[in-house]
C-alpha positions in Angstrom: -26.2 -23.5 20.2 -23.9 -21.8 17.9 -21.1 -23.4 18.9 -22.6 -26.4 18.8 -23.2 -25.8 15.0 -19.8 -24.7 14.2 -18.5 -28.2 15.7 -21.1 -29.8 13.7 -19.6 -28.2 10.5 -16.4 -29.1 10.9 -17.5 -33.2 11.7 -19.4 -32.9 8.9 -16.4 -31.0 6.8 -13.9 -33.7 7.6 -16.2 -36.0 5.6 -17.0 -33.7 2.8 -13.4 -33.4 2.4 -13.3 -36.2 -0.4 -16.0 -34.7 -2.2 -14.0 -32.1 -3.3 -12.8 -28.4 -2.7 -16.1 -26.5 -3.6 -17.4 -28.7 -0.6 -15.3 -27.8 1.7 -15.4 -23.8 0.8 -19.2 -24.4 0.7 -19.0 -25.6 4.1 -16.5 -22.9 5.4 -19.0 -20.1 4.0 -21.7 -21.7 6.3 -19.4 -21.4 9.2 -18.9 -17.9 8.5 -23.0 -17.0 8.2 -23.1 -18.8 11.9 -20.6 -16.5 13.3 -22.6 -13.2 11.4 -26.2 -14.8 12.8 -24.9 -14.7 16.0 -23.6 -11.0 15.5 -27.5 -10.4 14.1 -28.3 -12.0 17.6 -26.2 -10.5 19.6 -28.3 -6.7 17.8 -31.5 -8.1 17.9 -31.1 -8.1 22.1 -29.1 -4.5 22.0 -25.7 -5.7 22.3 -24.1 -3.3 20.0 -20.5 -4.8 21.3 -21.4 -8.6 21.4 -22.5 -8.2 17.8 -19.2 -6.0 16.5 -17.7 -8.7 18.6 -19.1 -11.8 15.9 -19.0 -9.2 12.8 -15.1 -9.1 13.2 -15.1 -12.6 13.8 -16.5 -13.5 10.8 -14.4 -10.8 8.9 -11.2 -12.8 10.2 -13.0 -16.0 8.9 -13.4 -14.2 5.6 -10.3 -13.0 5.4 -8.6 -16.5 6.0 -10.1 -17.9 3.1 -9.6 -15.4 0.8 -5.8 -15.3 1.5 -5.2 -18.5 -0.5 -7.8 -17.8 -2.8 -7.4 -18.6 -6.2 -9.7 -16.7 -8.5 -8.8 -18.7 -11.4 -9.9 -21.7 -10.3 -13.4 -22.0 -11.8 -14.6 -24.5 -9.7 -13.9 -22.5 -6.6 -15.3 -19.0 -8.6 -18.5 -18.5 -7.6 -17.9 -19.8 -3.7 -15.1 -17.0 -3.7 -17.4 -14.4 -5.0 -19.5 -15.5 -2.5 -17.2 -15.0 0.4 -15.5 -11.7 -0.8 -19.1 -10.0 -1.3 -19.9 -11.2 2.2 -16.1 -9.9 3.8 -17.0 -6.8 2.0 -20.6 -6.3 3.5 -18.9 -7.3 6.6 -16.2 -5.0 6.6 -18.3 -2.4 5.5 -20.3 -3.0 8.7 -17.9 -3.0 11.3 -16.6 0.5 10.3 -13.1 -0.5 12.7 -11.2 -3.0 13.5 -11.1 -4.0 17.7 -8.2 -1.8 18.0 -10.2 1.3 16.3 -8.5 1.2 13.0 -10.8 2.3 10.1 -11.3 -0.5 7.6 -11.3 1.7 4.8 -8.1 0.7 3.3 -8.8 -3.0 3.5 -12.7 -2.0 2.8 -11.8 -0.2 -0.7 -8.9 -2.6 -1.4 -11.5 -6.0 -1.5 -14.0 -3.8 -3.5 -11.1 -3.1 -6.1 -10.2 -7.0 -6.1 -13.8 -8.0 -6.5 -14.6 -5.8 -9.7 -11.5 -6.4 -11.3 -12.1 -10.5 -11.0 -16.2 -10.3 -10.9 -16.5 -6.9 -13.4 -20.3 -8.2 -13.5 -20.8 -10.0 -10.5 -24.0 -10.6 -8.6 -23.0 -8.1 -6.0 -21.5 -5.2 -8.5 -24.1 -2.8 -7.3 -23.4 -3.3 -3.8 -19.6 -3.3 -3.9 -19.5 -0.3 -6.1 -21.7 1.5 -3.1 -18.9 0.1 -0.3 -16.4 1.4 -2.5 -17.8 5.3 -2.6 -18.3 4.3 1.2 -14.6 3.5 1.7 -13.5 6.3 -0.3 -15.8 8.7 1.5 -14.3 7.2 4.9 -10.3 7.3 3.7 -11.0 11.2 2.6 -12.5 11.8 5.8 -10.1 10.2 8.3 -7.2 12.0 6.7 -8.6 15.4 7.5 
């Protein structure tokens, strides 16, 4: 079912194409939510592996589209927001990466880029709180 949806998105993005960029990220930030519903699945029937399984999934889906991000493109703005709040969360989840390296470099790194281009974002509050969470994490794993 899920894949089925993800195929679905990416017919449907082929056409959206013309309509512009914003479509296209809007459309790649609903393929990310399918891959974390299928991690919310995946908990909801006590698989604590199939769901850190999606969750890293959609942190490498997050993470491709913010590496050619462009902040300053206002059109694209908000859908970035969007996406970094929802790699952060994500990230912040997770805890480690598949090969058990701590996040909390990247974590506290895409906190620091989201307050200095979103100073009063919609998710402030809650990237501030990853960001004492990373920093809690990095001065823990170095002891």
């Amino acid at each position: 079912l899920f894949q089925r949806a993800i195929r679905s998105l990416r017919t449907v993005q082929r056409y959206r194409e013309k309509d512009g960029a914003a479509a296209v990220l809007d459309l790649r930030i609903q393929n990310g939510d399918i891959i974390e519903t299928q991690g919310l699945v995946e908990s909801k029937f006590g698989d604590k592996e199939g769901e850190m399984k999606y969750l890293r999934q959609a942190c490498s889906h997050y993470f491709g589209i913010l590496a050619t991000a462009d902040f300053a493109n206002s059109e694209l703005r908000t859908g970035y927001e969007n996406v970094l709040g929802r790699y952060i969360d994500v990230l912040s989840r997770v805890k480690t990466y598949e090969d058990g390296t701590p996040v909390w470099e990247d974590l506290k790194s895409n906190c620091e880029l989201y307050l200095q281009n979103y100073p009063n974002g919609k998710q402030t509050l809650k990237v501030r709180n990853a960001l004492n969470e990373a920093n809690v994490g990095l001065a823990t794993s170095t002891k």
